[in-house]
mmJSON file of the N, C-alpha and C atoms, coordinates in Angstrom:
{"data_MODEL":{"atom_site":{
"group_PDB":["ATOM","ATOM","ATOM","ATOM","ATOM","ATOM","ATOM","ATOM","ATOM","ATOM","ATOM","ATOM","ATOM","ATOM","ATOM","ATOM","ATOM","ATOM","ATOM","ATOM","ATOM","ATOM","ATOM","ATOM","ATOM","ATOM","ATOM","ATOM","ATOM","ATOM","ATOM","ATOM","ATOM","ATOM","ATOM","ATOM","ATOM","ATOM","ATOM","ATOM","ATOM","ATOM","ATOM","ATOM","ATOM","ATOM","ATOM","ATOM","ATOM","ATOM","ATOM","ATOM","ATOM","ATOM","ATOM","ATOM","ATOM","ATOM","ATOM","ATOM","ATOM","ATOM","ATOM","ATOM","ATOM","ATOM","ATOM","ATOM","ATOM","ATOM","ATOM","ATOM","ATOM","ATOM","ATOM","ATOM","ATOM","ATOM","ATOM","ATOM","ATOM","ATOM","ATOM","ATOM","ATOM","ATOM","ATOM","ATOM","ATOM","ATOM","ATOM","ATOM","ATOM","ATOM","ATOM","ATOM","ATOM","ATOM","ATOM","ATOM","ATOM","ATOM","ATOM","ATOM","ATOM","ATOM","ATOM","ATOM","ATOM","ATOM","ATOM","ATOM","ATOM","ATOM","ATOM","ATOM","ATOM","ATOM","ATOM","ATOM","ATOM","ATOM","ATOM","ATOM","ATOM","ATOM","ATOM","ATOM","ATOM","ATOM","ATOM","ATOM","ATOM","ATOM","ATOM","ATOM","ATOM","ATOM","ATOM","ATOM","ATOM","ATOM","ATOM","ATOM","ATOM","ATOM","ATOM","ATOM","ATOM","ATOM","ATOM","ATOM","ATOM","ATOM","ATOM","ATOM","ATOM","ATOM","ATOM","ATOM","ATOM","ATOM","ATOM","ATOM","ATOM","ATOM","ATOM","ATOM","ATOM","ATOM","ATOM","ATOM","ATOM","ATOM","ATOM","ATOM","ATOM","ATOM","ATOM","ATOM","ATOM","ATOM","ATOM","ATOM","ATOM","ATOM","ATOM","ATOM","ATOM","ATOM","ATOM","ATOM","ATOM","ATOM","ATOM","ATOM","ATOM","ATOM","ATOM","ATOM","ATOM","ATOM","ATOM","ATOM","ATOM","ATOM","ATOM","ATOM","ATOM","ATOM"],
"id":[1,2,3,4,5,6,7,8,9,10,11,12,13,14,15,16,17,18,19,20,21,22,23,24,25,26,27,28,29,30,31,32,33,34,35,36,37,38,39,40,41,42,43,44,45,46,47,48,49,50,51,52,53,54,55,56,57,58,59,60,61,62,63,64,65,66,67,68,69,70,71,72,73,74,75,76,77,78,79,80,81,82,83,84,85,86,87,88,89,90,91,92,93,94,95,96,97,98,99,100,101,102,103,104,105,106,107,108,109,110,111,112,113,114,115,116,117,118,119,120,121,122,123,124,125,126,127,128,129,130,131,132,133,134,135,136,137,138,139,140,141,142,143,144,145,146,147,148,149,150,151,152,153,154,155,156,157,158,159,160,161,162,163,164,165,166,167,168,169,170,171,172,173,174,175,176,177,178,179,180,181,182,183,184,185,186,187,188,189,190,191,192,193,194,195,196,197,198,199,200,201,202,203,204,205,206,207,208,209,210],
"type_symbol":["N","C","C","N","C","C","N","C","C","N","C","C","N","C","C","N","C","C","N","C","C","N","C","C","N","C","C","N","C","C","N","C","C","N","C","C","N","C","C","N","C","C","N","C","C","N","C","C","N","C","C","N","C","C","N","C","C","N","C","C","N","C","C","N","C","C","N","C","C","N","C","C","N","C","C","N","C","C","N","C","C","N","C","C","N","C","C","N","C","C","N","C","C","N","C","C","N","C","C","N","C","C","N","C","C","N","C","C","N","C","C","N","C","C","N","C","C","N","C","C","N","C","C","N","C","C","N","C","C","N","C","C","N","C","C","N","C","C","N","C","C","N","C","C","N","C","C","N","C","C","N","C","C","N","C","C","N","C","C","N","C","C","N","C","C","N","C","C","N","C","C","N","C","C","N","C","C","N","C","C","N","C","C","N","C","C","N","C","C","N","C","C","N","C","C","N","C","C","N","C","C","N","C","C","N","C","C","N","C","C"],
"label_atom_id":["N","CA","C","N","CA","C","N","CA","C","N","CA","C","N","CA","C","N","CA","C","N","CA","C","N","CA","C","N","CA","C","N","CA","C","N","CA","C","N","CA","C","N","CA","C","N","CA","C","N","CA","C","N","CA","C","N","CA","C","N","CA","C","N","CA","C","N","CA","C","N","CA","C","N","CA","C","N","CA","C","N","CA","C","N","CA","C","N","CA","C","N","CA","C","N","CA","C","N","CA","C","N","CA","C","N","CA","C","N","CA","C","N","CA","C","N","CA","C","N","CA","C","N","CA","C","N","CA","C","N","CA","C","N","CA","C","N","CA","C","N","CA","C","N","CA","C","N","CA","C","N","CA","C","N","CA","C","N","CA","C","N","CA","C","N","CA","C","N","CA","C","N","CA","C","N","CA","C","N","CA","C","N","CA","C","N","CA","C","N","CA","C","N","CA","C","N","CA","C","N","CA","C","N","CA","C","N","CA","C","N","CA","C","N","CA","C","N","CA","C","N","CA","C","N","CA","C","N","CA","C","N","CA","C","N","CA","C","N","CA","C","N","CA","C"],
"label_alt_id":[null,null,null,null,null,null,null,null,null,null,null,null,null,null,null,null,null,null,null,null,null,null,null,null,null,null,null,null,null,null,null,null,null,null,null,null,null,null,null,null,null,null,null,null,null,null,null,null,null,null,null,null,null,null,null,null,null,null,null,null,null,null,null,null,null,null,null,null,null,null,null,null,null,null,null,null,null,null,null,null,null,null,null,null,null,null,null,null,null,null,null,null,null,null,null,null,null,null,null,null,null,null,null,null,null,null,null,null,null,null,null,null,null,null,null,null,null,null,null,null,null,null,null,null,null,null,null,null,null,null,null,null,null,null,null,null,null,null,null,null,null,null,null,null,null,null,null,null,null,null,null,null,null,null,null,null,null,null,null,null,null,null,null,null,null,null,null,null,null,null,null,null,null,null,null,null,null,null,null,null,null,null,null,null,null,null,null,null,null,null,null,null,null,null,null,null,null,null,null,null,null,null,null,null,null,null,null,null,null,null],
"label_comp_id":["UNK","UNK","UNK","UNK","UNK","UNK","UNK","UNK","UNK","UNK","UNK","UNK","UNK","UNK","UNK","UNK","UNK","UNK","UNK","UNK","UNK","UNK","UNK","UNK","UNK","UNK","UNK","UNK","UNK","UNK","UNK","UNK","UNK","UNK","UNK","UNK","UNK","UNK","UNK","UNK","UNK","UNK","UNK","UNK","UNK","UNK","UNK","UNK","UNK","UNK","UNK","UNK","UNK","UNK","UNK","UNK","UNK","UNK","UNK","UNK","UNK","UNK","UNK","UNK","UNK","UNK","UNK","UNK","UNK","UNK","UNK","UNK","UNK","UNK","UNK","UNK","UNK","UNK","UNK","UNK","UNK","UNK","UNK","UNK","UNK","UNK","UNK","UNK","UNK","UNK","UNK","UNK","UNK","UNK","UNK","UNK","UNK","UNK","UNK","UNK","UNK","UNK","UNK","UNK","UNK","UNK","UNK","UNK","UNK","UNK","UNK","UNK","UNK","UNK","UNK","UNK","UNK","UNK","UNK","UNK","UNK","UNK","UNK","UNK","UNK","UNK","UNK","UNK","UNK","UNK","UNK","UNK","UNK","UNK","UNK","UNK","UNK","UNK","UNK","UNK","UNK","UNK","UNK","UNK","UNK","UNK","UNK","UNK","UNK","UNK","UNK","UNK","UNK","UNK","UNK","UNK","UNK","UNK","UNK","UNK","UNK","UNK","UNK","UNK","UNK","UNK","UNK","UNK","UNK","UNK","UNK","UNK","UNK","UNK","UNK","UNK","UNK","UNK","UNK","UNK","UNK","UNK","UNK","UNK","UNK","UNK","UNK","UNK","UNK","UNK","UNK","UNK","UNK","UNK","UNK","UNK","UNK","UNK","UNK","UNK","UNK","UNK","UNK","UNK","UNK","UNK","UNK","UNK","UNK","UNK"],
"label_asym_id":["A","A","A","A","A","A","A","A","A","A","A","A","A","A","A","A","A","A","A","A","A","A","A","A","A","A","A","A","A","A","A","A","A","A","A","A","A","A","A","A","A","A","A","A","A","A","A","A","A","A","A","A","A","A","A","A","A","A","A","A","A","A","A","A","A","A","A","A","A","A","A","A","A","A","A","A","A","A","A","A","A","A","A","A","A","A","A","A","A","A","A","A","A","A","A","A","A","A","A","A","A","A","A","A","A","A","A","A","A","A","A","A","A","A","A","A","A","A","A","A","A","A","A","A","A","A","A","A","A","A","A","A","A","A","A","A","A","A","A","A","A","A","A","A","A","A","A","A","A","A","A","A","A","A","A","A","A","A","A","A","A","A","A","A","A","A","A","A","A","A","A","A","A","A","A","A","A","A","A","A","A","A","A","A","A","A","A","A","A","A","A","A","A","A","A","A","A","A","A","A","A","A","A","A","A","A","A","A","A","A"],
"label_entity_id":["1","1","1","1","1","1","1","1","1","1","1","1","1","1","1","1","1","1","1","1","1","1","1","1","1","1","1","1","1","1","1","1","1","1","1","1","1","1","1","1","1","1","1","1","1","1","1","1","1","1","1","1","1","1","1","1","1","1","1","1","1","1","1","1","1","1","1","1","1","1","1","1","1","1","1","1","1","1","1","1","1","1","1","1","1","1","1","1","1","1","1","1","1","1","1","1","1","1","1","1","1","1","1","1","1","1","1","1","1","1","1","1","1","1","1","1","1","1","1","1","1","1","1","1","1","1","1","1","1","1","1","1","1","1","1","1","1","1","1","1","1","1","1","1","1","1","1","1","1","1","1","1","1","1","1","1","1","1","1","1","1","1","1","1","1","1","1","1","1","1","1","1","1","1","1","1","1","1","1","1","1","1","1","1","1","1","1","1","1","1","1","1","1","1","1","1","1","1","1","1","1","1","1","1","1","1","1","1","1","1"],
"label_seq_id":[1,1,1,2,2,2,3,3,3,4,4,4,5,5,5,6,6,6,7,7,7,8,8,8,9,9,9,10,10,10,11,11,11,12,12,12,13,13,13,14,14,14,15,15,15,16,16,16,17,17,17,18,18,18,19,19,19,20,20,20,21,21,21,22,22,22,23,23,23,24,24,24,25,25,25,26,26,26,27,27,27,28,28,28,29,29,29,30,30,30,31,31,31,32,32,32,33,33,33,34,34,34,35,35,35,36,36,36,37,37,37,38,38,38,39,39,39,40,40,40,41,41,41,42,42,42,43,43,43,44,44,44,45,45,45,46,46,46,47,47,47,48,48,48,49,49,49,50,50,50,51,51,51,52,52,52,53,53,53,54,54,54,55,55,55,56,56,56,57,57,57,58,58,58,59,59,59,60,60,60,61,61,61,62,62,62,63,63,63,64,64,64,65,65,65,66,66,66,67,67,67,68,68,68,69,69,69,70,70,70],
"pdbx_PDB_ins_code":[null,null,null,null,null,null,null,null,null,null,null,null,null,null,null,null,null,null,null,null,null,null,null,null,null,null,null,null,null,null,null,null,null,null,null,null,null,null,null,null,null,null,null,null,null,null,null,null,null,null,null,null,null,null,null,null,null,null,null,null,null,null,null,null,null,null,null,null,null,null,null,null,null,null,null,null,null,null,null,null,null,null,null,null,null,null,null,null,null,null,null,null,null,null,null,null,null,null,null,null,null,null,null,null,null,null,null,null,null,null,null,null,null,null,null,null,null,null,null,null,null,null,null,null,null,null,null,null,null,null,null,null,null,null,null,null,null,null,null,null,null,null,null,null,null,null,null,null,null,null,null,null,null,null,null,null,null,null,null,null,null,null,null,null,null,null,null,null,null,null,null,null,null,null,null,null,null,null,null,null,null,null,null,null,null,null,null,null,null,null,null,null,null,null,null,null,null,null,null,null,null,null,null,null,null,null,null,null,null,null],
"Cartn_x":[29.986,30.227,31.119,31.884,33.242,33.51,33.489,34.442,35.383,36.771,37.924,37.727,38.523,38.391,40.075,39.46,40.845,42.019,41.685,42.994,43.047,42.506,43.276,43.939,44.48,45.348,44.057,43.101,42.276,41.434,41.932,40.905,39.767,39.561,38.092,38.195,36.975,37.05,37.024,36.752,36.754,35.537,34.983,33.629,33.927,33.874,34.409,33.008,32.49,31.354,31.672,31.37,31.366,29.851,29.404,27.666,28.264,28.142,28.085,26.727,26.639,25.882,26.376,25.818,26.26,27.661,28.567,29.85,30.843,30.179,31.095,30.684,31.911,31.307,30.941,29.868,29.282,29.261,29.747,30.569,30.696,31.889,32.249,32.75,32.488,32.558,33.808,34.48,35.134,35.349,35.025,35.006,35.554,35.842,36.325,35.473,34.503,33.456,33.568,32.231,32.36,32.315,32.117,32.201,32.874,33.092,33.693,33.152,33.542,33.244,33.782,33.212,34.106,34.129,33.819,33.991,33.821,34.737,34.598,32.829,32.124,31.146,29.913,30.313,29.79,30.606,31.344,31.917,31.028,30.886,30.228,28.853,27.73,26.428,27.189,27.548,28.119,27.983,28.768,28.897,27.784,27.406,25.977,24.667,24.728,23.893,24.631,25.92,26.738,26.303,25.854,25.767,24.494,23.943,22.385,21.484,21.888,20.704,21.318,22.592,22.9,23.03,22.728,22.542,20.826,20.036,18.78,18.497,19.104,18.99,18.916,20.677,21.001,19.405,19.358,18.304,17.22,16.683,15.481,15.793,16.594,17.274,16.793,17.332,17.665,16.24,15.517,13.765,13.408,13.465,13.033,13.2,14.34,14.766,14.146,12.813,12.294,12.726,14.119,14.741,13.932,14.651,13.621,14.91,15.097,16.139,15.545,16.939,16.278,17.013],
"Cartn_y":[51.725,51.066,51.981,51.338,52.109,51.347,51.559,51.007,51.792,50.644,51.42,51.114,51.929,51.659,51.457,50.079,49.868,49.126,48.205,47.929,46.774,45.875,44.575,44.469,43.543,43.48,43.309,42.897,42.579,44.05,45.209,46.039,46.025,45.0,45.302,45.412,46.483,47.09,46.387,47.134,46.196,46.877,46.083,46.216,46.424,47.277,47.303,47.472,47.246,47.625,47.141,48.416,48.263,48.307,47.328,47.774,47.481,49.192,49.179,49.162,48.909,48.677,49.264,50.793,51.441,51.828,51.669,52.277,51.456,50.081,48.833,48.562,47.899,46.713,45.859,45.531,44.088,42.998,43.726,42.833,43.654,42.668,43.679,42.836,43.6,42.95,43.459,42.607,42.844,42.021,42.636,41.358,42.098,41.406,41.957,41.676,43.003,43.067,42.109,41.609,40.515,41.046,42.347,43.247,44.123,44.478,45.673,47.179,47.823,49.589,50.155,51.276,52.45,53.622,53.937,54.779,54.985,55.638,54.864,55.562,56.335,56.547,55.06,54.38,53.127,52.395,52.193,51.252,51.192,52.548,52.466,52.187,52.39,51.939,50.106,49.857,48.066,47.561,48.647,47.931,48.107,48.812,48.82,47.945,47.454,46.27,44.758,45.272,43.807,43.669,44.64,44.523,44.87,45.379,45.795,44.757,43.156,42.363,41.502,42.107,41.381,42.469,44.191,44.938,44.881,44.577,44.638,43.433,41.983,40.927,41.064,41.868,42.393,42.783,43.632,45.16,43.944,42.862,42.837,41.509,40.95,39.785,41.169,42.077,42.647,42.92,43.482,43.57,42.534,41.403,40.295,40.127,40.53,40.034,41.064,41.952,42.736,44.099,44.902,45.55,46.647,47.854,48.963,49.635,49.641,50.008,51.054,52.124,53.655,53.945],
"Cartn_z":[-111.818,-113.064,-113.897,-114.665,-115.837,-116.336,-117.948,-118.558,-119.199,-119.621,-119.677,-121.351,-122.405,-123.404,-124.163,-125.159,-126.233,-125.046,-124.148,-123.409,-123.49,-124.092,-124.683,-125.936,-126.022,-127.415,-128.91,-128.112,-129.758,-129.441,-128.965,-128.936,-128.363,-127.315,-126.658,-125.383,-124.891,-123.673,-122.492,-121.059,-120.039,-119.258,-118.411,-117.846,-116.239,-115.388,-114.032,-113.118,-112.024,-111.359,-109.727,-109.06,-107.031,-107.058,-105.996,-105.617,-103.829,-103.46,-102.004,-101.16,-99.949,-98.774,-97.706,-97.437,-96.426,-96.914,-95.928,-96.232,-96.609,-97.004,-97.656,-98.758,-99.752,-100.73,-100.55,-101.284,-100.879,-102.458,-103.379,-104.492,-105.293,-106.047,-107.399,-108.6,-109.978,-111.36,-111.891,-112.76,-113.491,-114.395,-115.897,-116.996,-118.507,-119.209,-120.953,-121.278,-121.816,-122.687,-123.999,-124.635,-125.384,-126.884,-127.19,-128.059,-128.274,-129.665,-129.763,-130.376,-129.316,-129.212,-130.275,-130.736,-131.545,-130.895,-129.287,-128.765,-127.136,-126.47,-125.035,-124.619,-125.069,-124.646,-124.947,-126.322,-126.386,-125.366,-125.405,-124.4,-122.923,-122.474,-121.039,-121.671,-122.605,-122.622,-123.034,-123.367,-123.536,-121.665,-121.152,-119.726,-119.111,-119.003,-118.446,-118.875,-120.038,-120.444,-119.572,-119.865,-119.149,-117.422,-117.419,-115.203,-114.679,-115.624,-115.692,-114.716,-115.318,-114.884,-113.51,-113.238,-111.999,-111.119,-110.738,-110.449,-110.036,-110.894,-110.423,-110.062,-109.852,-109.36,-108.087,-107.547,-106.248,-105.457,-106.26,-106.058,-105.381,-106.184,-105.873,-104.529,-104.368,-103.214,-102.007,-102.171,-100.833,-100.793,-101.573,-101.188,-100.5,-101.427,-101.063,-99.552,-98.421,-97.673,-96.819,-97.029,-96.28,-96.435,-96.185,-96.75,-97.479,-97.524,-98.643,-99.433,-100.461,-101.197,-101.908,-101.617,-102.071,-103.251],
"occupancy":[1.0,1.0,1.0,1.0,1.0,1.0,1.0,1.0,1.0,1.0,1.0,1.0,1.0,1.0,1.0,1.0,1.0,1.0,1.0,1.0,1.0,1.0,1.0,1.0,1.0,1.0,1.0,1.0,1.0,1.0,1.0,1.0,1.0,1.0,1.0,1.0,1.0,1.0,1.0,1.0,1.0,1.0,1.0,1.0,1.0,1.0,1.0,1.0,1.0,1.0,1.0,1.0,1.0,1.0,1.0,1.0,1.0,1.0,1.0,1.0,1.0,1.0,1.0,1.0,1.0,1.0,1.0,1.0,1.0,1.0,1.0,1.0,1.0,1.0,1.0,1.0,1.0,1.0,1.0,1.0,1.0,1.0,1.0,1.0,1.0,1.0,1.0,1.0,1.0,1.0,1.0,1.0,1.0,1.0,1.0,1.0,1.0,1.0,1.0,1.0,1.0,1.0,1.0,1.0,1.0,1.0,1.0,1.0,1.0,1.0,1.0,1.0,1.0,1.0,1.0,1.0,1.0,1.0,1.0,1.0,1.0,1.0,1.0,1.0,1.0,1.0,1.0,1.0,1.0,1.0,1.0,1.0,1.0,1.0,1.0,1.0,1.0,1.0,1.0,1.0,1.0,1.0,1.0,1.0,1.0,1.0,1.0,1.0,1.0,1.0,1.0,1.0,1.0,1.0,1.0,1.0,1.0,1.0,1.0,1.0,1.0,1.0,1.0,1.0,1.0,1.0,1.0,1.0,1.0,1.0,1.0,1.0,1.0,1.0,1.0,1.0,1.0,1.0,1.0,1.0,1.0,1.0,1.0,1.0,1.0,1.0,1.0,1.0,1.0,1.0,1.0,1.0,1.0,1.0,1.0,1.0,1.0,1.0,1.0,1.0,1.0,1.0,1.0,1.0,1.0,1.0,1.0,1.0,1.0,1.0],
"B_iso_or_equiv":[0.0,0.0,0.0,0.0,0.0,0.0,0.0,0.0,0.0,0.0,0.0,0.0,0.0,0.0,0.0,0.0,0.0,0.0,0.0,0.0,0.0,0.0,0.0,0.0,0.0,0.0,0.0,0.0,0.0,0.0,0.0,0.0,0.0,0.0,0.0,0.0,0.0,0.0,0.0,0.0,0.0,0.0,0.0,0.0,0.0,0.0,0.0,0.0,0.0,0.0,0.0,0.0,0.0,0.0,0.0,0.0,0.0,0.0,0.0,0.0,0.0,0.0,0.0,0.0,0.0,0.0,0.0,0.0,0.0,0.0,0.0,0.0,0.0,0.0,0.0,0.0,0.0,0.0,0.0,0.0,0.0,0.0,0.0,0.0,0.0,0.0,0.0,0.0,0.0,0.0,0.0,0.0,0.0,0.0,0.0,0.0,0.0,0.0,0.0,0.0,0.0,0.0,0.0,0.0,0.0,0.0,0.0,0.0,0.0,0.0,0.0,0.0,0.0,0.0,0.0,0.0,0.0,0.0,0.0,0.0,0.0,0.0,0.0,0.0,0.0,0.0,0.0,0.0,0.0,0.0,0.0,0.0,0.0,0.0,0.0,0.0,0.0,0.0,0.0,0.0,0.0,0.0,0.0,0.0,0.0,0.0,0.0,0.0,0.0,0.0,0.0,0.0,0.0,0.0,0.0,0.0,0.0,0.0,0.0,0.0,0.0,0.0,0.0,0.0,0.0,0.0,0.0,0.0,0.0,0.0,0.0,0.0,0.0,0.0,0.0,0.0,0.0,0.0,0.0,0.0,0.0,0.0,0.0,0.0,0.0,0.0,0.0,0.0,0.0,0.0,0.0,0.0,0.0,0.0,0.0,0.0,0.0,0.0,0.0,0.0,0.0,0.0,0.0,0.0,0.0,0.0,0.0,0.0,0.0,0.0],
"pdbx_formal_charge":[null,null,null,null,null,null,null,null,null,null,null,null,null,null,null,null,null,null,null,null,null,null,null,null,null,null,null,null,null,null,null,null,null,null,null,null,null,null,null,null,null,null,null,null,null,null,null,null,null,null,null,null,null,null,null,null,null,null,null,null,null,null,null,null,null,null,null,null,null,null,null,null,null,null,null,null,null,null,null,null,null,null,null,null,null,null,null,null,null,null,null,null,null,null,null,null,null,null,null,null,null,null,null,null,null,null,null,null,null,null,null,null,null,null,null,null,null,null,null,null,null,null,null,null,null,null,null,null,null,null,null,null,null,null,null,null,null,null,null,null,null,null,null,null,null,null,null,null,null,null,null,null,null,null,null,null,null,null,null,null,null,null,null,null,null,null,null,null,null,null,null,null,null,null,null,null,null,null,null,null,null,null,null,null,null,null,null,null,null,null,null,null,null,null,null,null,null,null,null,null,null,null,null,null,null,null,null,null,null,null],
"auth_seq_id":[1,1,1,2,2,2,3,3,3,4,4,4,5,5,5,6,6,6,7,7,7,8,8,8,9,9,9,10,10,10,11,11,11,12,12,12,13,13,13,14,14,14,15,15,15,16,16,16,17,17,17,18,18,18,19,19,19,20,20,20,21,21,21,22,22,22,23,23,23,24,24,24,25,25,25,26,26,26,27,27,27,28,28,28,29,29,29,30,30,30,31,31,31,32,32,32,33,33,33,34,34,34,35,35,35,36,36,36,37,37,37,38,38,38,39,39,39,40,40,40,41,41,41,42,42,42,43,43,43,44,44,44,45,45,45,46,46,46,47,47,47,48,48,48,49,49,49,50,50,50,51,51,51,52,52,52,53,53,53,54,54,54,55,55,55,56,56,56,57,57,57,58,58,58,59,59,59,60,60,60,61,61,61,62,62,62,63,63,63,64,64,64,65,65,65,66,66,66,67,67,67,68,68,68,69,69,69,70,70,70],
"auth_comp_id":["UNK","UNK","UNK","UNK","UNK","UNK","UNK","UNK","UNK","UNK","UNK","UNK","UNK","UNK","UNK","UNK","UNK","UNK","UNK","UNK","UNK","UNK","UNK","UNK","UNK","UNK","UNK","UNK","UNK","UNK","UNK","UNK","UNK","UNK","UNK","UNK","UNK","UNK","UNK","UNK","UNK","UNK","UNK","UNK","UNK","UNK","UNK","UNK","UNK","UNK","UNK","UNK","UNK","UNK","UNK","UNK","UNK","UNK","UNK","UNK","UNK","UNK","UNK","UNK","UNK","UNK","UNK","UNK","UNK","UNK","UNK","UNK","UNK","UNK","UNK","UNK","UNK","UNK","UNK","UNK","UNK","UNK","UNK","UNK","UNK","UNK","UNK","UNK","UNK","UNK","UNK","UNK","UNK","UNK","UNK","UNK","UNK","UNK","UNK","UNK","UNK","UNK","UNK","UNK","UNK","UNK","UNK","UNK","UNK","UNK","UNK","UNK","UNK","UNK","UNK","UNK","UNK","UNK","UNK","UNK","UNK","UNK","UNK","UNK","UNK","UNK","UNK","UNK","UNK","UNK","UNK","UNK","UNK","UNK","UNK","UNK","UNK","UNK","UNK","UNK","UNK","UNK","UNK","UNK","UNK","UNK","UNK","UNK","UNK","UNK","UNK","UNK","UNK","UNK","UNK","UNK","UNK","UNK","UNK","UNK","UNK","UNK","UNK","UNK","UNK","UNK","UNK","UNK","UNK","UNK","UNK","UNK","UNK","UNK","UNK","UNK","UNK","UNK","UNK","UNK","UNK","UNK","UNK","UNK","UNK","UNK","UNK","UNK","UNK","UNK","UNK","UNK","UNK","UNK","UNK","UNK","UNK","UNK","UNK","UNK","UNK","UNK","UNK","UNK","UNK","UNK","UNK","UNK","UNK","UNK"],
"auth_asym_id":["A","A","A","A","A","A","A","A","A","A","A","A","A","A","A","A","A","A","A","A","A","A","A","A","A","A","A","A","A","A","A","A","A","A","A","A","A","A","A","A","A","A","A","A","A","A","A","A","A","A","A","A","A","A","A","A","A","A","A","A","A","A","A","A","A","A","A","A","A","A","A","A","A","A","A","A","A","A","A","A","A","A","A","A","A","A","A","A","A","A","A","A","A","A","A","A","A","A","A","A","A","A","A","A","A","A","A","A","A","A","A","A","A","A","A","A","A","A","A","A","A","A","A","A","A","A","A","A","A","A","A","A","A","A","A","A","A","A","A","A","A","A","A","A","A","A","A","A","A","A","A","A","A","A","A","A","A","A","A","A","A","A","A","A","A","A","A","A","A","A","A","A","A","A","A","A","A","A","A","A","A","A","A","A","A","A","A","A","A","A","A","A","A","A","A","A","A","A","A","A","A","A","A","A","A","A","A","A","A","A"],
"auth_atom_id":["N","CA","C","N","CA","C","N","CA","C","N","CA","C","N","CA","C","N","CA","C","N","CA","C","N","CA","C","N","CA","C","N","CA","C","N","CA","C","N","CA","C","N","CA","C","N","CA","C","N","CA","C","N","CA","C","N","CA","C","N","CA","C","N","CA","C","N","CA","C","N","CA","C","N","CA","C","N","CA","C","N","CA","C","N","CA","C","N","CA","C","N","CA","C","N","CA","C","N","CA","C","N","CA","C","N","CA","C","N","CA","C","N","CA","C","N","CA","C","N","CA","C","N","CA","C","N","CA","C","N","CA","C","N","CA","C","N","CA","C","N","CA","C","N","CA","C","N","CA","C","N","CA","C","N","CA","C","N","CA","C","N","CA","C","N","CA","C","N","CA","C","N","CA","C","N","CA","C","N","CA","C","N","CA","C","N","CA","C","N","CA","C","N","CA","C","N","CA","C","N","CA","C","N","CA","C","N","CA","C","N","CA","C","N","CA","C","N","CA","C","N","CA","C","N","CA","C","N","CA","C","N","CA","C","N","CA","C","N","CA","C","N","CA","C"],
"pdbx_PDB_model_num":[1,1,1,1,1,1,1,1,1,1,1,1,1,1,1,1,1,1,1,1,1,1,1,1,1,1,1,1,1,1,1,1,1,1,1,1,1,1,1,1,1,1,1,1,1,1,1,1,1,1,1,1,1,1,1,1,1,1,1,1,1,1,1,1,1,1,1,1,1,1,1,1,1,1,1,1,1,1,1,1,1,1,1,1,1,1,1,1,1,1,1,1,1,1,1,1,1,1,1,1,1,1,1,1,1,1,1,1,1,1,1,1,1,1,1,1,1,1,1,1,1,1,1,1,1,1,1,1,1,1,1,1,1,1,1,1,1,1,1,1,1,1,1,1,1,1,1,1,1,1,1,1,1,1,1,1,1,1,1,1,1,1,1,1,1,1,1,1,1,1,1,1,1,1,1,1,1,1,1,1,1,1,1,1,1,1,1,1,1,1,1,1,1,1,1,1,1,1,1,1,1,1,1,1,1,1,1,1,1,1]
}}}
């Protein structure tokens, strides 16, 4: 997960995220945060609320599927 800061024209950041499996990706995010930051260290706690709940969605599918995620 990263976000980049100040790179749209109205000033708001961007939200980037890889979730690998072994030595591949197995998806990835990229979105313009829906807020605006006053600092790229806010910016990355912004993105991390933004991917948070589809990160532990992942997390819990692959349990679900027997799987042990470390």
């Amino acid at each position: 997960m990263d976000a980049a800061f100040a790179v749209h024209k109205e000033i708001k950041r961007h939200t980037g995220a890889v979730i690998t499996m072994g030595s591949g990706a197995i998806i990835s995010f990229s979105t313009k945060q829906k807020v605006n930051a006053c600092s790229s260290t806010e910016a990355e706690l912004v993105a991390v609320c933004d991917i948070i709940d589809k990160i532990l969605w992942i997390k819990n599918f692959i349990e679900w599927q027997g799987f042990e995620v470390n």
